[in-house]
N, C-alpha and C positions, 0 to 999 in steps of 0.2 A: 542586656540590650539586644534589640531582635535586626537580624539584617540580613535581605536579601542580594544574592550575588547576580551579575551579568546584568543590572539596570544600565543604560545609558542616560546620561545627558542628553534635558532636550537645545539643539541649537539656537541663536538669535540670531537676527538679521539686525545691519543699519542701515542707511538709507539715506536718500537727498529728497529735500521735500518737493511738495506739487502745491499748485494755489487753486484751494477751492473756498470760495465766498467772498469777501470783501467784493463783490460783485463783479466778480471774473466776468470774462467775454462769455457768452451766452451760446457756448458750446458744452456736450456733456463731459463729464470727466473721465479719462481713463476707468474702463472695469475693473473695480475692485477687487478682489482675492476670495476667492470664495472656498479655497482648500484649506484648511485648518493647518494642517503639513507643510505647508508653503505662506502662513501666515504669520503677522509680525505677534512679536509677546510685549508684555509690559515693560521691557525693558528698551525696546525699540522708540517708545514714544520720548519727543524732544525734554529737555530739561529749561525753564524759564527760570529769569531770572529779575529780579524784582527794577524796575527804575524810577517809578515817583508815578505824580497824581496829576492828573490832566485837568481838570475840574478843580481851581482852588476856588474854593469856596466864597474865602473873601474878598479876590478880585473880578468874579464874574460878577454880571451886570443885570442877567435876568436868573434870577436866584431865589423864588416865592418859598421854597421850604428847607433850603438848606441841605439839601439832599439831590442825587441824580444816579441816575439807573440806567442798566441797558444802551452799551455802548454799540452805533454800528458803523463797520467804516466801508467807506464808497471811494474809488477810485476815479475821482470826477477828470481826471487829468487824459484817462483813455477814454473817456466814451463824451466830454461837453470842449466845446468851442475854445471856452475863452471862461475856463470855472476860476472863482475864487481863490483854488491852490490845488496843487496837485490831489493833496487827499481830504474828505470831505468826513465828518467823525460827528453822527447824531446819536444823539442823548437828550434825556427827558427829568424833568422831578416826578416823581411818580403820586405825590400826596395834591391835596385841590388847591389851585387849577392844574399840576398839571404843565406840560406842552411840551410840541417837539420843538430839538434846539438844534444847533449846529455849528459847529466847529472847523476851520479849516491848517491845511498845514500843506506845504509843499514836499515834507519829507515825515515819516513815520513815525518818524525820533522826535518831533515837531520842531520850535515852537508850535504851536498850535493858539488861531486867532478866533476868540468868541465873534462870530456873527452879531452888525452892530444891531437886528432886529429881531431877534429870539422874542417870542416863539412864530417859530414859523407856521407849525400849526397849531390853532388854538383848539380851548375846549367850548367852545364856540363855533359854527363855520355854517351858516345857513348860504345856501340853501339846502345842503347836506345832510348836516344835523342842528341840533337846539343842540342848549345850554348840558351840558355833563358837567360830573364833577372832575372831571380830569380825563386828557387824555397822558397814553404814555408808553414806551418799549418801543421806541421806533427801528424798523428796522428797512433797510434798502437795498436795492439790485436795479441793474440794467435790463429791459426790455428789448429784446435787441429788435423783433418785430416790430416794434409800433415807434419804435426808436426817441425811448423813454426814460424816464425813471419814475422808477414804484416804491412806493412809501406803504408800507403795514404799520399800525399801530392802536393803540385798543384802548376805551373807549366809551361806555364803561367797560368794568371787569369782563361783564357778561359778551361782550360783544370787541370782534378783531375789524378792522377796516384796511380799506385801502384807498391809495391817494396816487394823483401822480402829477408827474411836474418835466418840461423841458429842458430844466437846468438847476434842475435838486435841490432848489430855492426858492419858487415861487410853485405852487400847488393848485392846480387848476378842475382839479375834478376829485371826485371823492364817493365810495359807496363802500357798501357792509360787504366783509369776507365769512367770516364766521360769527355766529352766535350759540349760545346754549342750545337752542332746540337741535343744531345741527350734530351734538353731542351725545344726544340723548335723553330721554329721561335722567335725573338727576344729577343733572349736570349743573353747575351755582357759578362756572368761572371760563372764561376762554379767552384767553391774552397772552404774552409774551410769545408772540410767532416770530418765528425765523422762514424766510422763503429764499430757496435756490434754484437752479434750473433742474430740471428733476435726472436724478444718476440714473435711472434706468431708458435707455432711446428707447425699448420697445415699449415704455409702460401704455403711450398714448397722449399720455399727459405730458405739458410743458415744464411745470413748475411744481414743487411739492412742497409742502409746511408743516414743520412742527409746531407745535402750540401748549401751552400748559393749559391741562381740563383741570377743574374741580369739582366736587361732587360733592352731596349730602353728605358723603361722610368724613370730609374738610381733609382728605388725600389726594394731593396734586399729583397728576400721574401726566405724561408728556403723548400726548396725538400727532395722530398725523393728519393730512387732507393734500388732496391735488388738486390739480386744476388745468384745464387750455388754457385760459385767455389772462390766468391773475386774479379776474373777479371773480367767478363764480367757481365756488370750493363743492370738493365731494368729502365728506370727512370718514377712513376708514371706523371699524365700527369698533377695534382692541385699539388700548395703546401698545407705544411703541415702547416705553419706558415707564416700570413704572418703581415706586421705593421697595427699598429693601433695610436689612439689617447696616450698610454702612454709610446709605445716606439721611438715612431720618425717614418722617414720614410722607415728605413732600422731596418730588422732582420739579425742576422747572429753567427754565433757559436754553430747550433745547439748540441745537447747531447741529449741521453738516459741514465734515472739514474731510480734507484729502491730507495722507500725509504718506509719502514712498509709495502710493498705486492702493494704497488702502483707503476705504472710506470709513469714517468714525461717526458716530452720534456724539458730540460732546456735553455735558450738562452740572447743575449743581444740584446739591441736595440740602437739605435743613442743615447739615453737619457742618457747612460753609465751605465744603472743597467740591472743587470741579473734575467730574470724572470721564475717564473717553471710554466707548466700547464700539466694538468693530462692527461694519454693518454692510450689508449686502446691496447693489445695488438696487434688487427690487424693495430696501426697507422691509424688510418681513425679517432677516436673520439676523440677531445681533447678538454678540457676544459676549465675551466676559468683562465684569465693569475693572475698569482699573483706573488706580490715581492717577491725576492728569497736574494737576497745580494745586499747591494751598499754601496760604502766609504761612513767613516766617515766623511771625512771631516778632521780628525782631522792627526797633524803629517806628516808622510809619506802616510797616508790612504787616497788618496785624487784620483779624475779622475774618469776612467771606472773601471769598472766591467765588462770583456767583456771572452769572450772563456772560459768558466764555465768548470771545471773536476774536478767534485767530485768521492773523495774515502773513503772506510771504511777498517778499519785494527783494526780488536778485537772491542774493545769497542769504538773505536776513527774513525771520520769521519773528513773528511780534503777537505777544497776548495782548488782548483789550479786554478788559471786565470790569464788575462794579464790586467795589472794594469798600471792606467795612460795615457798621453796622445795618443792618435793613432798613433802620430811620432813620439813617446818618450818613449814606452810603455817598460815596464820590465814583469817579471814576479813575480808572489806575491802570498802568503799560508794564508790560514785561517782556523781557526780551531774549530769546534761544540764545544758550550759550552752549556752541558748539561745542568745547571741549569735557562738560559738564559729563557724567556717566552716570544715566539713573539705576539705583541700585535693584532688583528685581524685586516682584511683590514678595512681601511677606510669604513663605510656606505653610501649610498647613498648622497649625499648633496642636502638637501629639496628646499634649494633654491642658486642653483649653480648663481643667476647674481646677486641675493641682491636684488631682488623684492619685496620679505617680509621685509626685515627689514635690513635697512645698516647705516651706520656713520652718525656722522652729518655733514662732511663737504661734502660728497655728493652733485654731482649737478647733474640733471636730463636736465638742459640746456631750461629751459622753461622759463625762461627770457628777456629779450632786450639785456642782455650785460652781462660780468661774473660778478659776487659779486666781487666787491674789498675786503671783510671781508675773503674771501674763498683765492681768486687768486692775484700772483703778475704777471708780464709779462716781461721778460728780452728782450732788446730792443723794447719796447713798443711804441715809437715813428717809427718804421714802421712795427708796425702788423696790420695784415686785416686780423685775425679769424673775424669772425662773427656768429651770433645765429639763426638758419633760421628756423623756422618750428618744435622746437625741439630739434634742434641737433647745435654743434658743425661743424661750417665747416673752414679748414684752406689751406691755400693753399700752395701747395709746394713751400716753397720761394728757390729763383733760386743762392743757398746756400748750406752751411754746418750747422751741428749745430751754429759754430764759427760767421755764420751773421744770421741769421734765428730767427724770433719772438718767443718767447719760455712763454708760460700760465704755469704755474706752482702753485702747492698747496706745501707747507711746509709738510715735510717729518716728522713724529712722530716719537719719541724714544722708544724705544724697539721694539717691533712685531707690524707688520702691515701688510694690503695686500688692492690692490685698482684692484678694474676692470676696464673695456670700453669694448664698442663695437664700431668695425670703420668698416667704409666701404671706400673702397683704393684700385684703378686698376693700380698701377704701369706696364705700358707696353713699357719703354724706360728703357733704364742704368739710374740708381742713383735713379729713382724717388722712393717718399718711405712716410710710415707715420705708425705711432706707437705712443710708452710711451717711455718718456725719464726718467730716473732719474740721476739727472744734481747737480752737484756742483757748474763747471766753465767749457768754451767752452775746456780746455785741461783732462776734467775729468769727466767724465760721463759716463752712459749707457744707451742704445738704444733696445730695444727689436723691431721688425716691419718686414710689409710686404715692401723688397725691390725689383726692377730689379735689380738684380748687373750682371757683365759681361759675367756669365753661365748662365743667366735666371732669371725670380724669386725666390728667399730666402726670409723664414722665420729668422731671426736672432736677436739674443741676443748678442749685443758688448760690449767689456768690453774699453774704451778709459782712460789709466791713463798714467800722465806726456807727454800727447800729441801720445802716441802711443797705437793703437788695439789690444786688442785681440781677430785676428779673424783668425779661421782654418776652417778647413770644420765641426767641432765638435759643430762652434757658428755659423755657416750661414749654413742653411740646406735646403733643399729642400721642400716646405710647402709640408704640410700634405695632404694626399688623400680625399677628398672630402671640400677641403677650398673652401669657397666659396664668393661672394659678399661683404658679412658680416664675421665677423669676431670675436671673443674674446681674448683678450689678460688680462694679468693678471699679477704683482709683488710682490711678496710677502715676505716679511723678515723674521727670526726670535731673527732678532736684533745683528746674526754674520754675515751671508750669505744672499744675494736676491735672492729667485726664479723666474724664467720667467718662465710661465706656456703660453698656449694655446687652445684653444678651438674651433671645426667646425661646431659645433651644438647646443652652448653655456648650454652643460648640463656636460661632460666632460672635462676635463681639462688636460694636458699632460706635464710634465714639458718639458723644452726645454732650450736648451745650459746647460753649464755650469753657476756654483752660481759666483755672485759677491761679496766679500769682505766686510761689512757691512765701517771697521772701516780704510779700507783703500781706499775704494770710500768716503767716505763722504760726500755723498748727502746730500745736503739741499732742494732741489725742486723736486717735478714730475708732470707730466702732459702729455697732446697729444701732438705731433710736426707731420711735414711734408715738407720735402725739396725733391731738386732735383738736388743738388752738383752744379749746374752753369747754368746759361740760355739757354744753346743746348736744354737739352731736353721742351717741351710743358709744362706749369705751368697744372699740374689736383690739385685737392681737396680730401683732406680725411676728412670725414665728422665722429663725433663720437655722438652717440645716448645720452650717459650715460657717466658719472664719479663717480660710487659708490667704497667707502670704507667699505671692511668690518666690521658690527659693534662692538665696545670691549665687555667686559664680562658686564659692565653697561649696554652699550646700547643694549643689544642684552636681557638682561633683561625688559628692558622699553618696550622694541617691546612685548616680552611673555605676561607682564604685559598689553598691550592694545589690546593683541590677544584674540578673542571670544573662547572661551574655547567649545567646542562642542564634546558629547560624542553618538557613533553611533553602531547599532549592524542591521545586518540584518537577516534571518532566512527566510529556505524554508517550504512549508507546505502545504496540501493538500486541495481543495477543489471543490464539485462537480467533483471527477476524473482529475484535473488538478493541475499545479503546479504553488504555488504565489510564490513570492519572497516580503516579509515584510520587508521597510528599515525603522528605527526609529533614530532620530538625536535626541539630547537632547542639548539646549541651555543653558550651566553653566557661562556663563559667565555674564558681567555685564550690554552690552544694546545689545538692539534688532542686530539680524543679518537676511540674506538672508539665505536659506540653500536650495542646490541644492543635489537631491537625483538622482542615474542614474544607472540603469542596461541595461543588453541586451535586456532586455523586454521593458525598456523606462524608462524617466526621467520626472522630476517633480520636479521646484522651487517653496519653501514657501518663502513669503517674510514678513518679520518682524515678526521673530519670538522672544519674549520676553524673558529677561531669567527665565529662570524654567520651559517655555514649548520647547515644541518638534516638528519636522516636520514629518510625516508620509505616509505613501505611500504602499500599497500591490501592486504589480506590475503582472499582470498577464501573463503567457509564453505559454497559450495555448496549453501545450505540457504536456504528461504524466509523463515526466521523465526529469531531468537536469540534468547536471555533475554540480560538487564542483566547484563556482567559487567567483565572488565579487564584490559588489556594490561598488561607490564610491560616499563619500562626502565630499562636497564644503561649505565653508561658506562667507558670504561676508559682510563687514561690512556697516556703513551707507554713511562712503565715497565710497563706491565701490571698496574699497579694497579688494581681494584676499587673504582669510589668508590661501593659502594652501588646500592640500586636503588630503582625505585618503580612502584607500581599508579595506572593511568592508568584511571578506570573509562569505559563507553559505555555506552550505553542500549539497552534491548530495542528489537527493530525487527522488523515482519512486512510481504514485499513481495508484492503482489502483491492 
């Protein structure tokens, strides 16, 4: 085990929150934090807590698709006369027609009363516009000039609008905010805006908008646009947000929320959780994404997490979002539970493929043939995997799962998690290859890269009693920079399986929706690759690796035969120049390699015994260094790799 001495911990801050949006008074917000130093971490942000559905289904009254998106709550009790209730909570169906709705409630917590004439705005409204197929995603604030209220809501897809009304019930005027062309070239989408008073007082501008673009290449990425007056938008030319490795390949629902003097971007991703990152007042800096909410799982709290509105009311802070599936979606409240402690992100994972140290039923594929002790083979009488060079290679049999040769390893009880890497050019329909985990041909799941009949998909299916569960939620669009190669990943925790992902195999993303632990009833998993029937060209997906990761024993055993190496490096003057002194110390129990390396240059000892040490002054020829950091390597007698580590030193000017 390698470890560097003298690291500090870095500190956390907590905090009392601040109300930005639910259409706060029409002042800017406290300046955000713009020191990283003085900045909150993920562990800072509130902990929500689930309470039920706002939106039942089957007692509202104007209900055209059974579905409703994009929650926005207005404060009508501070800025209107004689409003309907204290808090005013608009929401839309999003499928045709369509419309904005409204809901009112004198307390947070509600009840909350459907408005007896939904929709308020229709997908209709001349003299404004003609007929669309829907409108939807409304969202609102106070004007405090013109002494208003503003309504955004989009219209078609392609086009955001704005409305406004004296008492955030009747709508008396209405014109376009943004459209496609204001996006650019290739732009196919611009809706779900969110609009505040703008955080920056010097920008010029009064109000500023996020909005989801989309683009030719069907990747929702989150913009921005300003504006004086509300109507007329400038839309910057980068977004603001756009996916990554942990939200899929679609952002969308951005927000601006205040929370301890800090300002956030909050949003959702394909993945169905909603994430915050920190963000600068002038919107240009934003920072690292961290988890902000996602279902439990458990009950009714199940799905997305998607169209995030947070509000604060006295001591009490409250999520609004739209909850469950994309075509099914309602809307749903959570509520800060002050005593709640969120656990810190995830740390780095040392060895994200299991190179250091993984299961033992692990195969590495460096045999003639699989271990019969590891693997069984469902119809084994016409399989032709074979073991070439390394790897796993199997060929798309000209099948479904239902006739297709299937390698399979026996599924463990309780928590477990298995990697691969494959490499698989699906460029016809059907073809495909991935991790199955398999009960029987009418019950399984499929995680893999397919062609399916829009292109390539990334997907994770859920197949029980002979029928899919597959929406756009479980066949997505692969990630931005998939490449050749590939990682895929399952992982249980003995209720639900996770499908995870990776394009770099150091990241990992989850992807689709969980599978039921107890209602799949997997007994097998392994690699597959089919191509639904003979049409398309038989290719091959070829897999490098089959590592499991290793339990709490075996991941012990590993420590236990790990060289234990202890490292410090320090800068320091000589002759008017600057060394860099790296020292390894070998604690452990046999000889190892150790590899020292800075800017200035490296240098392997080899067989270093334990209780001596590797050494190295490194010279940089230079009068002066910044603060920076060695790194060391050690290796054992097999040539294993046990990892490495950053040894930092301090700036230093001689002379």
């Amino acid at each position: 085990m390698l470890t560097a001495g003298a690291v500090a911990p870095a500190g956390a801050q907590t905090g009392a929150p601040t109300t930005f949006g639910a259409s706060a008074p029409a002042t800017a917000p406290a300046v955000a934090r713009t020191n990283p130093d003085d900045g909150p971490s993920a562990s800072d942000l509130p902990v929500f807590e689930y309470r039920g559905v706002i939106t039942d289904k089957e007692s509202m009254t104007y209900n055209p698709t059974d579905e409703f998106i994009f929650p926005s709550v207005f404060h009508a009790g501070a800025y209107l006369d004689d409003p309907l209730g204290e808090w005013y909570l608009y929401y839309a169906p999003h499928d045709s027609p369509g419309g904005i709705s409204l809901m009112y409630a004198d307390s947070l917590e509600g009840p909350w009363t459907e408005y007896a004439h939904n929709p308020i705005v229709a997908n209709e409204w001349l003299p404004f516009y003609e007929r669309v197929s829907h409108v939807s995603s409304p969202d609102v604030l106070w004007d405090d000039a013109a002494g208003q209220v503003l309504l955004y809501f989009h219209g078609e897809n392609s086009t955001t609008r704005w409305a406004t009304s004296p008492d955030g019930v009747a709508f008396d005027d209405s014109g376009v905010a943004v459209t496609n062309a204001d996006g650019g070239a290739g732009t196919t989408e611009t809706s779900y805006a969110r609009v505040v008073e703008h955080p920056d007082p010097a920008s010029g501008y009064r109000f500023a908008m996020t909005y989801m673009q989309n683009r030719t290449d069907n990747i929702r990425r989150i913009k921005v646009a300003e504006s004086v007056d509300g109507k007329a938008w400038v839309v910057r030319p980068d977004p603001l947000v756009v996916p990554d490795a942990a939200t899929g390949t679609n952002v969308s629902g951005g927000n601006l929320w205040e929370w301890d003097g800090q300002l956030y971007v909050i949003y959702h991703g394909s993945t169905g959780i909603t994430f915050a990152r920190t963000l600068d007042p002038t919107m240009t800096q934003v920072g690292p994404r961290w988890e902000l909410h996602r279902a439990t799982g458990v009950g009714d709290d199940t799905g997305r997490v998607a169209a995030p509105e947070i509000v604060t009311d006295g001591d009490e802070t409250y999520l609004f979002y739209e909850s469950g599936d994309r075509l099914g979606a309602t809307i749903a409240w959570a509520q800060r539970d002050p005593d709640a402690v969120r656990p810190p992100e995830p740390g780095e994972d040392t060895d994200p493929l299991r190179e250091q140290c993984s299961g033992a039923a692990s195969d590495e594929f460096d045999g003639a043939a699989l271990d019969p002790a590891l693997w069984s083979v469902v119809r084994g009488d016409t399989a032709r995997h074979e073991l070439v060079d390394g790897a796993l290679r199997v060929p798309t049999y000209a099948t479904g799962v239902a006739g297709a040769s299937l390698p399979l390893q026996a599924v463990p009880d309780g928590s477990w998690e298995v990697t691969t890497a494959v490499s698989v050019s699906p460029a016809e329909r059907f073809q495909q290859g991935g991790l199955l985990l398999y009960r029987d041909d009418a019950n399984y799941a499929k995680l893999d890269l397919v062609h399916g009949s829009l292109g390539p998909r990334v997907e994770f299916i859920w197949r029980q009693n002979g029928t899919d569960r597959n929406t756009g939620f479980d066949s997505v669009v692969p990630p931005a920079g998939l490449g050749d190669t590939f990682w895929l990943r399952l992982a249980s925790d003995g209720s639900a399986v996770q499908a995870s992902v990776s394009v770099d195999g150091v990241e990992f993303a989850p992807w689709g929706r969980t599978v039921d632990v107890a209602a799949l009833g997997a007994t097998g998993v392994g690699p597959f690759a089919m191509r639904g029937s003979a049409t398309p060209p038989e290719i091959v997906a070829s897999f490098d690796w089959f590592r499991w990761t290793p339990t709490a024993d075996e991941a012990a055993a590993c420590d236990d035969d790990e060289p234990a190496v202890e490292a410090q490096a320090v800068s320091r003057c000589l002759a008017g120049r600057v060394y860099v002194a790296v020292t390894a110390r070998n604690d452990g129990t046999a000889p190892v390699s150790i590899r020292l390396a800075t800017p200035a240059g490296e240098r392997t000892v080899a067989d270093v015994v334990p209780g001596r040490s590797a050494y190295q002054s490194f010279a940089t020829r230079a009068t002066s260094v910044a603060a920076g950091a060695a790194t060391v390597e050690a290796v054992d007698a097999d040539g294993v790799a046990h990892g490495s580590t950053s040894v930092p030193y301090d700036a230093l000017t001689c002379g």
